[in-house]
Biopython code that builds the backbone (N, CA, C, O; Angstrom):
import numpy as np
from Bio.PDB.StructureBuilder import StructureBuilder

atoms = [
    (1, "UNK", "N", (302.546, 34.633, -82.206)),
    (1, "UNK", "CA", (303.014, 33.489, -82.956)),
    (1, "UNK", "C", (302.004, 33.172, -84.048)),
    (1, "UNK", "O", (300.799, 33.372, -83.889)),
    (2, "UNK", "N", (302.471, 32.728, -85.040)),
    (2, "UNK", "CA", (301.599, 32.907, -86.447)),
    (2, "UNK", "C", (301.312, 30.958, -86.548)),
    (2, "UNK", "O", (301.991, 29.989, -86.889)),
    (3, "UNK", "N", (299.864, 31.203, -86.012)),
    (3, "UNK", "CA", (299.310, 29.727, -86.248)),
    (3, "UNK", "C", (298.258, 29.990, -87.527)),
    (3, "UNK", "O", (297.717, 31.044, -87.863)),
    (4, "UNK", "N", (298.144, 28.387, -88.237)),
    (4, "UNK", "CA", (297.696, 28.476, -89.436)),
    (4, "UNK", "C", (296.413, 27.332, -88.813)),
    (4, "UNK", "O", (296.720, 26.236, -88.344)),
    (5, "UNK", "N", (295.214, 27.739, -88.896)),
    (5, "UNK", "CA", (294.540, 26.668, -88.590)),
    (5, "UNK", "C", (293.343, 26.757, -89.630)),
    (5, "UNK", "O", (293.069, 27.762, -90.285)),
    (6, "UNK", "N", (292.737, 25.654, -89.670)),
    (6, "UNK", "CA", (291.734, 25.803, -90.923)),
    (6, "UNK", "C", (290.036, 26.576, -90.061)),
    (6, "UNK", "O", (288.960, 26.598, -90.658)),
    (7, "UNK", "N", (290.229, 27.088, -88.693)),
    (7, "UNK", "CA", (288.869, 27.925, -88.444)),
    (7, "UNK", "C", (289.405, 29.200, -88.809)),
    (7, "UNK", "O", (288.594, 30.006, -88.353)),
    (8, "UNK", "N", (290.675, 30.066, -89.599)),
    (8, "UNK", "CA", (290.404, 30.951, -89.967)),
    (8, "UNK", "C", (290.112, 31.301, -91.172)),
    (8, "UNK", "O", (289.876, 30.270, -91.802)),
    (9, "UNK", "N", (289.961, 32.565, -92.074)),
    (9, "UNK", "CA", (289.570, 32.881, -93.467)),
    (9, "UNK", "C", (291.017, 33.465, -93.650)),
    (9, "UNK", "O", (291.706, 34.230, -92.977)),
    (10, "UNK", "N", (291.181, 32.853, -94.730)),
    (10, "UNK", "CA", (292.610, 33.495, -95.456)),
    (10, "UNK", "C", (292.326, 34.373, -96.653)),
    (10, "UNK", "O", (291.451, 33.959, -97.414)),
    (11, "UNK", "N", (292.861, 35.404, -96.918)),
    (11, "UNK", "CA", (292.844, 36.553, -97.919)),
    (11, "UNK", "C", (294.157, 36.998, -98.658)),
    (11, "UNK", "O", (294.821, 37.553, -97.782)),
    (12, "UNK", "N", (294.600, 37.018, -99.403)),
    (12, "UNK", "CA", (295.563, 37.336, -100.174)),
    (12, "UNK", "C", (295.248, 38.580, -101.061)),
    (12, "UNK", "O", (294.603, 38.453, -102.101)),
    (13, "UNK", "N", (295.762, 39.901, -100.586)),
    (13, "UNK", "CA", (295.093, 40.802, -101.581)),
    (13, "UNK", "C", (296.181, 41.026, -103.096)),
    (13, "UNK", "O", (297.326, 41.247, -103.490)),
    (14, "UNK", "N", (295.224, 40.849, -103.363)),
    (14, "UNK", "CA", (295.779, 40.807, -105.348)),
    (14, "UNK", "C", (296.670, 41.767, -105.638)),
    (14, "UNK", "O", (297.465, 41.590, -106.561)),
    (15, "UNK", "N", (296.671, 42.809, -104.971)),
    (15, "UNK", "CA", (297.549, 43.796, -105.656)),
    (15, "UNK", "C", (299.002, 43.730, -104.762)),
    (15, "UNK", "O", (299.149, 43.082, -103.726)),
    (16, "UNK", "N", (299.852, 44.420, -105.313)),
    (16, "UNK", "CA", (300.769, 44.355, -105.312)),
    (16, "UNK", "C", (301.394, 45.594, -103.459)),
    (16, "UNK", "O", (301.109, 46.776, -103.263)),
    (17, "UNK", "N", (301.816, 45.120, -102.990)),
    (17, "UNK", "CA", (302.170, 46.441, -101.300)),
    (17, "UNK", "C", (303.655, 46.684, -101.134)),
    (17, "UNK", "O", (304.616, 45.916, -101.141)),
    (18, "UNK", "N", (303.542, 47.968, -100.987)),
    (18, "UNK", "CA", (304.744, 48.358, -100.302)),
    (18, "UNK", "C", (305.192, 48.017, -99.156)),
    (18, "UNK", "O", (304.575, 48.563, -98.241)),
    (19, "UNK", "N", (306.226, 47.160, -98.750)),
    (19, "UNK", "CA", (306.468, 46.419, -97.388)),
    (19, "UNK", "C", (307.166, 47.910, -96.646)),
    (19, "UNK", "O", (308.253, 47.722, -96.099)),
    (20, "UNK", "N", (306.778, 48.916, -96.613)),
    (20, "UNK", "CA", (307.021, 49.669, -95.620)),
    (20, "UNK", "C", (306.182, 50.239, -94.842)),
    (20, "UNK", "O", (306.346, 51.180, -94.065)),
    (21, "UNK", "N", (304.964, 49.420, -95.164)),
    (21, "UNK", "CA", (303.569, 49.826, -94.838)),
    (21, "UNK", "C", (303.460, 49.028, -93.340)),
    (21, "UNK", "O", (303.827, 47.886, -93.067)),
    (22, "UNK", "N", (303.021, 49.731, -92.742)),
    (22, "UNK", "CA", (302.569, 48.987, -91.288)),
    (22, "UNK", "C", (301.250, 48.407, -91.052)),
    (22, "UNK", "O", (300.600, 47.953, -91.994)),
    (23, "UNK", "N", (300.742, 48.392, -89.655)),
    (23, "UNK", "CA", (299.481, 47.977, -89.046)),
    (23, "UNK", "C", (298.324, 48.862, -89.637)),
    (23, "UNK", "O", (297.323, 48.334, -90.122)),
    (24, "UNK", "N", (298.489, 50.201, -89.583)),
    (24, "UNK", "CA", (297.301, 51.133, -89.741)),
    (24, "UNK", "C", (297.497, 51.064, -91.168)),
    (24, "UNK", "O", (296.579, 50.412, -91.665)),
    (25, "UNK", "N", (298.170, 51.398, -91.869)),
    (25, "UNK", "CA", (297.980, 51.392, -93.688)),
    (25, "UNK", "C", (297.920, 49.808, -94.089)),
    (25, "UNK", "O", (297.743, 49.622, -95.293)),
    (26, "UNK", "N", (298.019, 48.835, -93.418)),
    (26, "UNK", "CA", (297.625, 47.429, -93.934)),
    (26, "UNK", "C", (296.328, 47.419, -93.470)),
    (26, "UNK", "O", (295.489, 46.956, -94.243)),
    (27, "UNK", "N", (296.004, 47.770, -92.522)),
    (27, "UNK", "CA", (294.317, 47.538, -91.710)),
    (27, "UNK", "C", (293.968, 48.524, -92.852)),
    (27, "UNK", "O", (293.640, 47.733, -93.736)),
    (28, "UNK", "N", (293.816, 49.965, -93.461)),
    (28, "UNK", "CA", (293.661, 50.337, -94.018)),
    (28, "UNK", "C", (293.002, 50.095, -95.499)),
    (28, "UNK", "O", (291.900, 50.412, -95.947)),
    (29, "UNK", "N", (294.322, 49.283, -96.186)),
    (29, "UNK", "CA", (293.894, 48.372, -96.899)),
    (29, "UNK", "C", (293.037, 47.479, -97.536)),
    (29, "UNK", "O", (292.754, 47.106, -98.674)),
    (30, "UNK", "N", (292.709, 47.261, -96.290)),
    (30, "UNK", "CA", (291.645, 45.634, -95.796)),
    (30, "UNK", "C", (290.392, 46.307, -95.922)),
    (30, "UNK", "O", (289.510, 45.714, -96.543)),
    (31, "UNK", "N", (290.130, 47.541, -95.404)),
    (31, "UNK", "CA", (289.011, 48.240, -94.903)),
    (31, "UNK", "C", (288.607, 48.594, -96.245)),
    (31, "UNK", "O", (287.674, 47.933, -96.700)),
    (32, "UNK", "N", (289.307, 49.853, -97.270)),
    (32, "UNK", "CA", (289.142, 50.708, -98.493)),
    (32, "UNK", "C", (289.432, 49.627, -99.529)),
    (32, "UNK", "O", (288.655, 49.700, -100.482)),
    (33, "UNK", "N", (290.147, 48.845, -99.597)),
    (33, "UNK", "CA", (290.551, 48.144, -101.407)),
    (33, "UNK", "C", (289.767, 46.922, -101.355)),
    (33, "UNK", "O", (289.061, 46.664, -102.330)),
    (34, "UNK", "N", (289.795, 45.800, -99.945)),
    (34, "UNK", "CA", (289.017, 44.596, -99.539)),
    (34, "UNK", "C", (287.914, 44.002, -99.112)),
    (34, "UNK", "O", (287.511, 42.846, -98.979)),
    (35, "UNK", "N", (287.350, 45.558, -98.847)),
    (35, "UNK", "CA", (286.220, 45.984, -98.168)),
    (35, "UNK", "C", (285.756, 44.479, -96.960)),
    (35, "UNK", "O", (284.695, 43.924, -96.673)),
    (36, "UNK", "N", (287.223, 44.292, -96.540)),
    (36, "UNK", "CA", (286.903, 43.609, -95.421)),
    (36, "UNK", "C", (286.801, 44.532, -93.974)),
    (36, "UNK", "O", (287.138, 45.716, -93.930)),
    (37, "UNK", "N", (286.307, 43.815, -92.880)),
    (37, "UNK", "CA", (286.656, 44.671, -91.514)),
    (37, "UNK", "C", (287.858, 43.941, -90.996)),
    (37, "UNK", "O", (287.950, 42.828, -90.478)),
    (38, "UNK", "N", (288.703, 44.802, -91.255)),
    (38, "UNK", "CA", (290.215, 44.268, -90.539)),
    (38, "UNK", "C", (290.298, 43.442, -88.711)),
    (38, "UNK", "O", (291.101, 42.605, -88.298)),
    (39, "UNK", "N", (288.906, 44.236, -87.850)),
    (39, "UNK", "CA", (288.851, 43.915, -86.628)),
    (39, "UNK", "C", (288.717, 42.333, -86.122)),
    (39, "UNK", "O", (288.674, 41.943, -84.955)),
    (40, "UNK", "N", (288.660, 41.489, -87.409)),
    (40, "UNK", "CA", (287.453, 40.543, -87.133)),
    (40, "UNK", "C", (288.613, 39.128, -87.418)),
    (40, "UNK", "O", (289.683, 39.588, -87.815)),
    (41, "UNK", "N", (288.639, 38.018, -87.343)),
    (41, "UNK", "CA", (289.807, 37.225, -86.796)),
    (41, "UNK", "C", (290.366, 36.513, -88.383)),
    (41, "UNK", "O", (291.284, 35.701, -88.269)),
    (42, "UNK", "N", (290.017, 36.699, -89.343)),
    (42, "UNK", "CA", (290.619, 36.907, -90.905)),
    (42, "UNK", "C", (292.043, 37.036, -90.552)),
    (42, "UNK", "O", (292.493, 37.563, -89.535)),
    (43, "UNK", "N", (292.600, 36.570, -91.376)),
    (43, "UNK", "CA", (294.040, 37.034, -92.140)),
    (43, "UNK", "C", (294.067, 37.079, -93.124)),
    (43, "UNK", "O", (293.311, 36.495, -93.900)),
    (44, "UNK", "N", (295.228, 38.010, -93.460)),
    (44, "UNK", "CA", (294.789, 38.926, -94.592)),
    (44, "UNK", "C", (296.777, 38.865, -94.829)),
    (44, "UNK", "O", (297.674, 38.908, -93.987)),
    (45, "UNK", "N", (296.823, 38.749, -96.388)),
    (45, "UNK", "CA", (298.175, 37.785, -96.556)),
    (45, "UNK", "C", (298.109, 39.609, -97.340)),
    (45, "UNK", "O", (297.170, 40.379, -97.541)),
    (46, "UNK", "N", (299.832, 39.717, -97.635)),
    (46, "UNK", "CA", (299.835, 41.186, -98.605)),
    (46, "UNK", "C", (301.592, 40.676, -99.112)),
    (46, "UNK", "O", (302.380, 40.447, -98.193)),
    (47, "UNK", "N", (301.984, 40.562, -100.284)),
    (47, "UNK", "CA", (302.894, 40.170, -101.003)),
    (47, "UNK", "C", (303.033, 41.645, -101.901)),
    (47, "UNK", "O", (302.194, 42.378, -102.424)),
    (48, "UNK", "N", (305.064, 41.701, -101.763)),
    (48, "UNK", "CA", (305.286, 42.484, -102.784)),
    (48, "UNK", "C", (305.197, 42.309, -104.283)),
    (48, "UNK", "O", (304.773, 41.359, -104.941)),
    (49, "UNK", "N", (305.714, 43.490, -104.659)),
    (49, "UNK", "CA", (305.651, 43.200, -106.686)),
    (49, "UNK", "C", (307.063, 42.373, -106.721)),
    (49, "UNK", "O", (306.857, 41.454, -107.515)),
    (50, "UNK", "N", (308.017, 42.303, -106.370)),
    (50, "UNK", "CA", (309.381, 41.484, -106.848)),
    (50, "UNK", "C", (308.832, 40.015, -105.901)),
    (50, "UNK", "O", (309.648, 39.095, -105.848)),
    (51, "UNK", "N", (307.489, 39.825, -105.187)),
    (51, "UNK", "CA", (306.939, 38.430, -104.648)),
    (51, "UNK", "C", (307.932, 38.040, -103.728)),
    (51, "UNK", "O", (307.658, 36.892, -103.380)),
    (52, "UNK", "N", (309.020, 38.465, -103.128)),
    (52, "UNK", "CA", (310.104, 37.796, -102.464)),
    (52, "UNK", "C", (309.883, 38.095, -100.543)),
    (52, "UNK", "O", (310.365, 37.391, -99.656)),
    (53, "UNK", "N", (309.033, 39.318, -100.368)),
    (53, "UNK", "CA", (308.710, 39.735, -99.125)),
    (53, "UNK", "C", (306.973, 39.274, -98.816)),
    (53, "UNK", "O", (306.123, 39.386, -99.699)),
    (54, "UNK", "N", (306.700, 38.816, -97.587)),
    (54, "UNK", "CA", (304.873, 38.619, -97.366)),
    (54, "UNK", "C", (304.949, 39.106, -96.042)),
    (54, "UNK", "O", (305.812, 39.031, -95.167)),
    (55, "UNK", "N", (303.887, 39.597, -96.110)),
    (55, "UNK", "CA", (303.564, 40.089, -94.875)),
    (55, "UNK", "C", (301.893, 39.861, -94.410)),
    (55, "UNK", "O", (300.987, 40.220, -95.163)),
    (56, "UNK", "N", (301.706, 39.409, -93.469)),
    (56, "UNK", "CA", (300.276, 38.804, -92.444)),
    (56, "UNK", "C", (299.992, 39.559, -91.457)),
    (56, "UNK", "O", (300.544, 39.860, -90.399)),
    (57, "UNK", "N", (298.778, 39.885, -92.121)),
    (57, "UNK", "CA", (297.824, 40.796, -90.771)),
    (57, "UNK", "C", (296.703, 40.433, -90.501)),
    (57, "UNK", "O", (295.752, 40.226, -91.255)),
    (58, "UNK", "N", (296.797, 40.334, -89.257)),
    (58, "UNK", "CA", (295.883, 39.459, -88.359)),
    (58, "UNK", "C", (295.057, 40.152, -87.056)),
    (58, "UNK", "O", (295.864, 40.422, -86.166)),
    (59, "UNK", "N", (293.807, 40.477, -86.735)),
    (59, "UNK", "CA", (293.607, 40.692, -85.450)),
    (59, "UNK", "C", (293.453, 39.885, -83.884)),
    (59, "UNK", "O", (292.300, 39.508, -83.678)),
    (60, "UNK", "N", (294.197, 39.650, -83.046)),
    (60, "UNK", "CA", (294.110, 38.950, -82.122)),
    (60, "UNK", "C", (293.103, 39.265, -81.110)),
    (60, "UNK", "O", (293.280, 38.837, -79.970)),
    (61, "UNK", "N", (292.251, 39.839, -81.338)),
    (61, "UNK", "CA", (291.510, 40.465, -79.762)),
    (61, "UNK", "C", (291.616, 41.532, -78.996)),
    (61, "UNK", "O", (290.771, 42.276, -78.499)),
    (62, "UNK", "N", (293.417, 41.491, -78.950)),
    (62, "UNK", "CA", (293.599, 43.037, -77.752)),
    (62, "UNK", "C", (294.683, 43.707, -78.785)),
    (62, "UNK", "O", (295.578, 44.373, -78.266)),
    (63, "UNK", "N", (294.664, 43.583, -80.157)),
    (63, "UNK", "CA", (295.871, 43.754, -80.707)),
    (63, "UNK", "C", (295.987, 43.583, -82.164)),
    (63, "UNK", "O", (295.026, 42.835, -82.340)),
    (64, "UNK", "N", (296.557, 43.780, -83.456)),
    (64, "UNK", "CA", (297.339, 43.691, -84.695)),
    (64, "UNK", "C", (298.416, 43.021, -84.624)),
    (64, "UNK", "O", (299.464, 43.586, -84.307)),
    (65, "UNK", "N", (298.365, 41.524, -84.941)),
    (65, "UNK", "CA", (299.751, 40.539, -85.053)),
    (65, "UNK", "C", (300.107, 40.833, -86.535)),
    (65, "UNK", "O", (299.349, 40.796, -87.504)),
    (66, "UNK", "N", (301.512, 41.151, -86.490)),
    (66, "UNK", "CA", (302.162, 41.606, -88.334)),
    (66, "UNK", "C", (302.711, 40.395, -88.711)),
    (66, "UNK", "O", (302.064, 39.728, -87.903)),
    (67, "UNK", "N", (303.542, 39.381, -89.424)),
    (67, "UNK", "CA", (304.274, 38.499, -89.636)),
    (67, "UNK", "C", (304.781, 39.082, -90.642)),
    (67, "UNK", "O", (304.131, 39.665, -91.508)),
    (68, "UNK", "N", (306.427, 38.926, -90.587)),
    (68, "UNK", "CA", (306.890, 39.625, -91.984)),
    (68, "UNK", "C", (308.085, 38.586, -92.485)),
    (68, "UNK", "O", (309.189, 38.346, -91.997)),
    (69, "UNK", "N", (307.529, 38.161, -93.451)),
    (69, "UNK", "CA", (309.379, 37.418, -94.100)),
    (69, "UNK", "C", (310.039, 37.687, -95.370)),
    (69, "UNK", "O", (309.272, 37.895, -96.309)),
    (70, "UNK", "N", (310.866, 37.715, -95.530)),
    (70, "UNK", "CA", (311.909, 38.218, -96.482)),
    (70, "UNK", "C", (312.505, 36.571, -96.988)),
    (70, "UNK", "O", (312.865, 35.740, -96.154)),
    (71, "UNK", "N", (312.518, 36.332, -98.391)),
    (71, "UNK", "CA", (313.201, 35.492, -98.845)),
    (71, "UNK", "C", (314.371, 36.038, -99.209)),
    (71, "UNK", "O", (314.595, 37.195, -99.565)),
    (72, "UNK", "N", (315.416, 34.738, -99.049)),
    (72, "UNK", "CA", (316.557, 34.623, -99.453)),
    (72, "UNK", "C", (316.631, 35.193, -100.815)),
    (72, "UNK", "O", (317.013, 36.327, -101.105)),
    (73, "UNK", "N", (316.177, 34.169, -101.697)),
    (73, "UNK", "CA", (316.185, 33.664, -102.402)),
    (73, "UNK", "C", (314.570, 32.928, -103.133)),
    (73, "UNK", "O", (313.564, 32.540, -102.540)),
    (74, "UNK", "N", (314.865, 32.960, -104.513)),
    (74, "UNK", "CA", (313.302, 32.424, -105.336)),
    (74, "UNK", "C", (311.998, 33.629, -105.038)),
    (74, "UNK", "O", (312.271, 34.751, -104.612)),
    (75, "UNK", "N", (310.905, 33.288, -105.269)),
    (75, "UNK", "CA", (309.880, 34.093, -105.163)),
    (75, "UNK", "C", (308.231, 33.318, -104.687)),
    (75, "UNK", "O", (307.833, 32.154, -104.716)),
    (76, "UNK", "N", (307.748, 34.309, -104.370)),
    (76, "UNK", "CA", (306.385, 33.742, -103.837)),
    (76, "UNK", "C", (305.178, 33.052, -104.807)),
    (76, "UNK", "O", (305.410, 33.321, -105.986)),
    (77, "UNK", "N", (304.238, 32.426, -104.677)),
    (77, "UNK", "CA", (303.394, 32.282, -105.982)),
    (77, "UNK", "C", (302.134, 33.187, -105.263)),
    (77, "UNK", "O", (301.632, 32.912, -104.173)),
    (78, "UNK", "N", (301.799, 34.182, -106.024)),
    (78, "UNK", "CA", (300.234, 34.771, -106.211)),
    (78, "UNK", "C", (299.504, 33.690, -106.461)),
    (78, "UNK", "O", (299.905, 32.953, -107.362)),
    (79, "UNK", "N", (298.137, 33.299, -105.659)),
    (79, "UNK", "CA", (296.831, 32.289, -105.965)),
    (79, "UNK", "C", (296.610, 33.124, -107.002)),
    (79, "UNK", "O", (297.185, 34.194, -107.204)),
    (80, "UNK", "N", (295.658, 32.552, -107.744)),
    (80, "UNK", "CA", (295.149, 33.104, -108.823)),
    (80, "UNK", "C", (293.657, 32.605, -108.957)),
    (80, "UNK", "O", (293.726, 31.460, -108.510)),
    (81, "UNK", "N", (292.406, 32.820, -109.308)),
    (81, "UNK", "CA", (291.387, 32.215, -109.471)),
    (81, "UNK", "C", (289.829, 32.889, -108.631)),
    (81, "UNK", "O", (288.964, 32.367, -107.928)),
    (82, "UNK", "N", (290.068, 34.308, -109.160)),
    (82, "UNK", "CA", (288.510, 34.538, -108.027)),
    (82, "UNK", "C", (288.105, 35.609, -109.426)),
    (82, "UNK", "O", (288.675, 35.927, -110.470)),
    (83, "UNK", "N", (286.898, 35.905, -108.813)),
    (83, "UNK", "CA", (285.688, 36.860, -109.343)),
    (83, "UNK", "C", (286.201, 38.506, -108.315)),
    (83, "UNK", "O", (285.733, 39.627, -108.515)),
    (84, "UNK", "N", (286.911, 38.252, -107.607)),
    (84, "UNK", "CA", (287.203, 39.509, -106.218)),
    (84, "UNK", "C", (288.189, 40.096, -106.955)),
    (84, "UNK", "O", (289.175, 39.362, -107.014)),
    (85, "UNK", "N", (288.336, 41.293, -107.635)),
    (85, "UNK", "CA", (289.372, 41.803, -107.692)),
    (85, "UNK", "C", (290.654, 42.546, -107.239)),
    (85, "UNK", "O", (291.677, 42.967, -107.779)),
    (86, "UNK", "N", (289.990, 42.505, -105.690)),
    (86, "UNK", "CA", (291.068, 43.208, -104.757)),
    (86, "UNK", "C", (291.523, 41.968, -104.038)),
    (86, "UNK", "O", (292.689, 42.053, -103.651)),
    (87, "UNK", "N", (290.691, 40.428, -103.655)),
    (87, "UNK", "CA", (291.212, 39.464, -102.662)),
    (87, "UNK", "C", (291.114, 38.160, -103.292)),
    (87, "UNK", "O", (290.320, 37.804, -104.162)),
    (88, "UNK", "N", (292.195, 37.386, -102.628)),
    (88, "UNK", "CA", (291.810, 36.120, -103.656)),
    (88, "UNK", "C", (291.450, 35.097, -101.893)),
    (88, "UNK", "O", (292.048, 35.259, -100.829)),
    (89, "UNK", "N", (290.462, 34.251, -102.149)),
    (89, "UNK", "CA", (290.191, 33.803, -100.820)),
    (89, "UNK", "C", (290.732, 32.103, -100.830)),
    (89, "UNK", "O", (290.185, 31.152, -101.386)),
    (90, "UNK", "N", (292.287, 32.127, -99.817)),
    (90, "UNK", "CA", (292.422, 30.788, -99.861)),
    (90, "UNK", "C", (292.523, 30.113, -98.439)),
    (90, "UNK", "O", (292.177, 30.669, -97.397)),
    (91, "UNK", "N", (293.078, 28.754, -98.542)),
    (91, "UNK", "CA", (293.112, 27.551, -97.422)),
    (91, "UNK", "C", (294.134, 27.603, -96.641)),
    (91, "UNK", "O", (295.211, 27.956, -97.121)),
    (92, "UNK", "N", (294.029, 27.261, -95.247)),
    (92, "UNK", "CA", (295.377, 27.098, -94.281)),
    (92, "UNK", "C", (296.497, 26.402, -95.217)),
    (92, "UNK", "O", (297.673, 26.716, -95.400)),
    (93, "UNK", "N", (295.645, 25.245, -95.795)),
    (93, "UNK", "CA", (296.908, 24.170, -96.373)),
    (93, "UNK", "C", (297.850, 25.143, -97.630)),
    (93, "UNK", "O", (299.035, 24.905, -97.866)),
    (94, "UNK", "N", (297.074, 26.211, -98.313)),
    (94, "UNK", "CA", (297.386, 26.919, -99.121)),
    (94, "UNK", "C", (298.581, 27.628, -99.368)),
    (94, "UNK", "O", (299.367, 27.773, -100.305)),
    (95, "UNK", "N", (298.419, 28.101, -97.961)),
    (95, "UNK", "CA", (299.334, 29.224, -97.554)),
    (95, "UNK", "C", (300.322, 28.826, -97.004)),
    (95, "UNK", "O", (301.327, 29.513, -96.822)),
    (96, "UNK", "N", (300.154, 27.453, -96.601)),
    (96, "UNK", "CA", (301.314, 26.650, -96.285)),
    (96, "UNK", "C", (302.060, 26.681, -97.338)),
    (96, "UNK", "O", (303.048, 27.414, -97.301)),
    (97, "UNK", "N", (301.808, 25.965, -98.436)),
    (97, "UNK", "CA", (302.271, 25.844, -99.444)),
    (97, "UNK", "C", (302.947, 26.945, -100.084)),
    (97, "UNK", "O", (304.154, 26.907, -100.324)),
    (98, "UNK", "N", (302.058, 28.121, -100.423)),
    (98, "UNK", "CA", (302.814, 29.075, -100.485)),
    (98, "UNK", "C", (304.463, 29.636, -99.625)),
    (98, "UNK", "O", (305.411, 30.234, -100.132)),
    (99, "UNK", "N", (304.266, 29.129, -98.131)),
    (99, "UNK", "CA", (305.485, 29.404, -97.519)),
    (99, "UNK", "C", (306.653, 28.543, -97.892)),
    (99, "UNK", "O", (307.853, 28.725, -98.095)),
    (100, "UNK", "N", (305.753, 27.449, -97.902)),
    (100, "UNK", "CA", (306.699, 26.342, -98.539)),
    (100, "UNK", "C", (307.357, 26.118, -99.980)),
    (100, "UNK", "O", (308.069, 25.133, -100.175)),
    (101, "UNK", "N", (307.085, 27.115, -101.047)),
    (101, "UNK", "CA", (307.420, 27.368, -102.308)),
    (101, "UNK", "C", (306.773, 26.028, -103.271)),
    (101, "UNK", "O", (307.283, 25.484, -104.250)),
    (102, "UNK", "N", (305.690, 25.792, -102.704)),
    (102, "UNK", "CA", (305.069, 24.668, -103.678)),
    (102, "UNK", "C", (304.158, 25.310, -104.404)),
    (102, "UNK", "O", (303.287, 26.050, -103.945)),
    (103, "UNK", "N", (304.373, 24.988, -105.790)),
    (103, "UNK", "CA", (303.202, 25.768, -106.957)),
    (103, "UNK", "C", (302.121, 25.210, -106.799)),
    (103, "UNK", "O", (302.195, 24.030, -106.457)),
    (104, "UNK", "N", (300.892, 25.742, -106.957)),
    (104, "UNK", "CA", (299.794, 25.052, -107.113)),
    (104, "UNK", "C", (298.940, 24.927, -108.244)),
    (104, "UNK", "O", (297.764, 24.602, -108.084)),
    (105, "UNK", "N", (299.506, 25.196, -109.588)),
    (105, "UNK", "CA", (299.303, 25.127, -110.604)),
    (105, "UNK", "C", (300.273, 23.715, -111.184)),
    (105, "UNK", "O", (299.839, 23.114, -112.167)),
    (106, "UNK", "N", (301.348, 23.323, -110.644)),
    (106, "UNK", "CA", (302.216, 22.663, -110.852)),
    (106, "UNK", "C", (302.786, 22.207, -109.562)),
    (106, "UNK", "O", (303.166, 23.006, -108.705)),
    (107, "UNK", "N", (302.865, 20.485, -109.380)),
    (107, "UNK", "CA", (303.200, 20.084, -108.404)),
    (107, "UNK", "C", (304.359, 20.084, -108.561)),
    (107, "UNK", "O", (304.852, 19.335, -109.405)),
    (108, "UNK", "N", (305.145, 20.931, -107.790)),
    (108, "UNK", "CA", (306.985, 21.100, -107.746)),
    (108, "UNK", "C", (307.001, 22.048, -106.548)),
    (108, "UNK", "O", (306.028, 22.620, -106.057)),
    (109, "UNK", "N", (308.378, 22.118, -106.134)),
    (109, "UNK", "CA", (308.681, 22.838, -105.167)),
    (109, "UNK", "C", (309.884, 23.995, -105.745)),
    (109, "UNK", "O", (310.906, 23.750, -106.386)),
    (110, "UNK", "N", (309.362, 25.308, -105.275)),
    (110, "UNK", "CA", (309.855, 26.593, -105.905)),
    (110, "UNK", "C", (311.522, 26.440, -104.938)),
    (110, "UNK", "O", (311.678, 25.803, -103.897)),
    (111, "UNK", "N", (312.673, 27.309, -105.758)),
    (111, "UNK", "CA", (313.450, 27.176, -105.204)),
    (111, "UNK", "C", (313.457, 28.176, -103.826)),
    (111, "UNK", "O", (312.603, 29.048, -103.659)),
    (112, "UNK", "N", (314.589, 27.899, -102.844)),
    (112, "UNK", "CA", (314.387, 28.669, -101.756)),
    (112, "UNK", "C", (315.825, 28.531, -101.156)),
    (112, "UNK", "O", (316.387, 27.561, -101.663)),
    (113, "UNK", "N", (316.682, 29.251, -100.150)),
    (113, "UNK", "CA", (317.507, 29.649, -100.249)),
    (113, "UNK", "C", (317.889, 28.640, -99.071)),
    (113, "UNK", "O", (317.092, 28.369, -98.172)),
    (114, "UNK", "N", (319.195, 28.102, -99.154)),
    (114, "UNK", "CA", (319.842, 27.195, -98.260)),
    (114, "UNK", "C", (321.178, 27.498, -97.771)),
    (114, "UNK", "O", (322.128, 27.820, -98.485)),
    (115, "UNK", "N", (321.190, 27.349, -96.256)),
    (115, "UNK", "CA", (322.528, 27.929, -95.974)),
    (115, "UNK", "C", (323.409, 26.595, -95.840)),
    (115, "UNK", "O", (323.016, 25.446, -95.640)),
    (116, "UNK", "N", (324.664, 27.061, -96.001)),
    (116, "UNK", "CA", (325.877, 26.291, -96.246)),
    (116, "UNK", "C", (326.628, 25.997, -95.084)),
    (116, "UNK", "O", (327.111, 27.005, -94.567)),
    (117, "UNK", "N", (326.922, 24.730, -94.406)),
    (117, "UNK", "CA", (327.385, 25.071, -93.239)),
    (117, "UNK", "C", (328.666, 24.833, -93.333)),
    (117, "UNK", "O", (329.407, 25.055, -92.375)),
]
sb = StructureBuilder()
sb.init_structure("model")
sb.init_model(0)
sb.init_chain("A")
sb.init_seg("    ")
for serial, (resi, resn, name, xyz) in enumerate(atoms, 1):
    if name == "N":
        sb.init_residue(resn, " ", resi, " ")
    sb.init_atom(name, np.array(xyz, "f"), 0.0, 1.0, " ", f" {name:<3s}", serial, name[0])
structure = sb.get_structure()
């Protein structure tokens, strides 16, 4: 289960991933482009180029937790703002936001897809 708490480090890597990529080529990732150690209790955020798919990789201890979501509808916002050219390093509340389609360059809420009952 994908908890957001502010004792972890959040990472968003800048470039752009193929969401057909799994555990070992996302840990991968982390290791060669982020030069983070994937083992260590970080999450590590990875967004496509059309921004509409994210995917979260996380190490739990005995294991690789993936989180994967697919929007409806609208698109994700890339943080923007580091010296890191492979990671941008943000906040629990951040990434909230991000799920939540709130810009953070602009206080508004991004559109997002609503079902009709």
């Amino acid at each position: 289960m994908l908890l957001l708490s502010s004792t972890f480090k959040y990472f968003v890597y800048s470039g752009f991933t193929d969401m057909r990529k799994g555990f070992d080529s996302l840990s991968g990732i982390v290791t060669s482009q982020m030069q983070f150690n994937p083992l260590n209790s970080d999450v590590y955020i990875f967004i496509n180029k059309r921004r509409t798919q994210l995917k979260i990789l996380q190490w739990e201890g005995d294991g690789f937790a993936l989180y994967y979501k697919r929007l409806e509808q609208g698109t994700y916002e890339m943080p923007g703002g580091t010296n890191d050219p492979c990671s941008i390093n943000i906040s629990a509340e951040q990434l909230q936001n991000i799920f939540q389609g709130i810009t953070m360059r602009r206080n508004y809420q991004r559109k997002r897809y609503q079902q009709t009952v």
